[in-house]
C-alpha positions in Angstrom: 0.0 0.0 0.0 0.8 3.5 -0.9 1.3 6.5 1.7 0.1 9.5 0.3 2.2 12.0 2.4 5.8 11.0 1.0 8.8 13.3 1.4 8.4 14.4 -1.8 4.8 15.1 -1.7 5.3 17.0 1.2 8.0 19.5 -0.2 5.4 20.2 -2.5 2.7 20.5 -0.1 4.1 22.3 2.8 4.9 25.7 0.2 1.8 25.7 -1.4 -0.3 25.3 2.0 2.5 28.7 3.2 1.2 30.1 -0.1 -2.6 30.1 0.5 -2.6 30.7 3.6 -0.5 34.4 2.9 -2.9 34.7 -0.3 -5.5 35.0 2.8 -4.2 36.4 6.0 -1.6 38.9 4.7 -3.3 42.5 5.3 -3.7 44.3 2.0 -1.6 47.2 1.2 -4.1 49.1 -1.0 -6.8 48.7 1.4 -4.7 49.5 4.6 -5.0 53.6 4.3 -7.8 55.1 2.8 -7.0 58.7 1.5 -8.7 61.9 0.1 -9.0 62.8 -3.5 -9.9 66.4 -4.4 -11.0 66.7 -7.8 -12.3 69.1 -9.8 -15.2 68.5 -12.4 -15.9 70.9 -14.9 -19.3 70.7 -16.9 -20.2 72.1 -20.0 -22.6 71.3 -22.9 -22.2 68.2 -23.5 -19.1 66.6 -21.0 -17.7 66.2 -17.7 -14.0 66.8 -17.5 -12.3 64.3 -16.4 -14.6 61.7 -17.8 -13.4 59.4 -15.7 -12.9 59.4 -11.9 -10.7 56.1 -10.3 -10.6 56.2 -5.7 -10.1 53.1 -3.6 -12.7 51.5 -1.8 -13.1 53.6 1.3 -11.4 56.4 0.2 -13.3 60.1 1.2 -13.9 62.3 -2.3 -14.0 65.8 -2.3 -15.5 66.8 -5.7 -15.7 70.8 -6.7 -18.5 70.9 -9.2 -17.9 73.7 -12.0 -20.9 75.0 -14.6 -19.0 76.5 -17.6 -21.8 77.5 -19.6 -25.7 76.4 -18.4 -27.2 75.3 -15.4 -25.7 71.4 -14.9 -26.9 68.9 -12.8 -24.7 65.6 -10.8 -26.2 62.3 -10.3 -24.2 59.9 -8.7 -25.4 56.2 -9.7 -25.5 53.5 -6.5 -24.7 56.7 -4.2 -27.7 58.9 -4.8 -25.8 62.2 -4.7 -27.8 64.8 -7.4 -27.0 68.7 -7.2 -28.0 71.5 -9.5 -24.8 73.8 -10.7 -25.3 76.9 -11.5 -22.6 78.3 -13.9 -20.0 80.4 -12.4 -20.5 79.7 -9.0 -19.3 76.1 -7.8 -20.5 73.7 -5.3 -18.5 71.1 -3.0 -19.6 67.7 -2.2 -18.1 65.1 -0.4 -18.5 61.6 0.4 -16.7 58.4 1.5 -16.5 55.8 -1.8 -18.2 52.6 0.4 -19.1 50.9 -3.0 -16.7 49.3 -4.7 -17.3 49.0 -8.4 -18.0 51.1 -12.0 -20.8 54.2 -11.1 -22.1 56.5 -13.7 -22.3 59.8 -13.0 -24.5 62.1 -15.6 -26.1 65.6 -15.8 -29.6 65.4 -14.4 -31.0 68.8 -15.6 -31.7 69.1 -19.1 -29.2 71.1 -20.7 -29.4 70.8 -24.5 -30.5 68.4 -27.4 -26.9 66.4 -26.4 -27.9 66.0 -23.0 -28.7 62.3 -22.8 -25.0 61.5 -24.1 -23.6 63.8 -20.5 -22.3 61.0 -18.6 -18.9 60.1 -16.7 -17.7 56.8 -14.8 -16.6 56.4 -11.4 -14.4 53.8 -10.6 -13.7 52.5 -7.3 -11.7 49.5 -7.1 -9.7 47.2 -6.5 -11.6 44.3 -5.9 -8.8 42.5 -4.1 -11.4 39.8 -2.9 -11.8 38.8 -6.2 -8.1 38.9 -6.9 -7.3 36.2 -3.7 -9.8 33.9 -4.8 -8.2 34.2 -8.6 -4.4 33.4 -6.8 -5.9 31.0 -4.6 -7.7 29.2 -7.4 -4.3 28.9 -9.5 -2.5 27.3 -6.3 -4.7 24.6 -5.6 -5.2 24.2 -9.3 -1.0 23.7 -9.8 -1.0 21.5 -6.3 -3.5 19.4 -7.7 -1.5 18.7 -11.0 1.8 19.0 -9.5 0.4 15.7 -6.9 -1.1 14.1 -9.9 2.2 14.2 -12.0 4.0 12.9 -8.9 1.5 9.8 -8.4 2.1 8.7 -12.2 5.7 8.2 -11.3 6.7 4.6 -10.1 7.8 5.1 -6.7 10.9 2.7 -5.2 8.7 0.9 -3.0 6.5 -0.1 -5.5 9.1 -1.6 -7.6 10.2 -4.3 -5.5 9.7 -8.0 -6.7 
């Protein structure tokens, strides 16, 4: 009868067991201080500039809203922020990004025959649960065909006669 915990099996094993278990329990750096972003979004027939907005998961956002040329609105999807702009005078909201994923953000008062196509995306990522389960799932998948390759090999004590 075989033993399945050989010497060699367990120079494989012991690593890859280290491996998940720091995939797991090791704090992640990204998520470990949240910080504030002040940005500045300027309006104007038909755009948001900058059309795109990337924070961190639990990071606090600071945004200056500017009106160049008509009265703008904000709405925030999945955070339900929505503010009229006036142009020339700006307005400051700020909130802590809780939601982790891709938000639109798009002028809510109708500002001209291009308003529908008004919109921006706010990013807040990383997903770094999704990025552990990825690593993990490639170390048990390697583990798994690293033990099969070693149980196809004839072992000494097998051979005997």
């Amino acid at each position: 009868m075989t033993r399945f915990l050989t010497p060699q099996t367990a120079r494989i094993l012991v690593p890859l067991t280290v491996l998940v278990l720091a995939i797991f329990l090791l704090p992640d750096p990204v998520m470990s201080a949240p910080a504030t972003h002040e940005i500045t979004l300027d309006m104007r027939q038909f755009e948001f500039a900058p059309a795109r907005i990337e924070v961190n998961q639990g990071d606090r956002v600071i945004l200056t809203l500017r009106a160049a040329d008509v009265v703008h609105g904000f709405y925030l999807d999945g955070y339900g922020l929505d503010t009229r702009i006036q142009p020339g005078i700006s307005q400051r909201i700020e909130f802590v990004a809780q939601r982790a994923g891709k938000f639109r953000y798009r002028c809510s008062v109708t500002c001209g025959p291009m308003h529908p196509f008004m919109i921006g995306e706010f990013v807040v990522g990383p997903n770094t649960l999704f990025w552990r389960v990825v690593a993990l799932t490639l170390v048990v998948a390697a583990g798994v065909l690293i033990l099969f390759l070693i149980s196809g090999q004839p072992s000494p004590e097998r051979n005997t006669l």
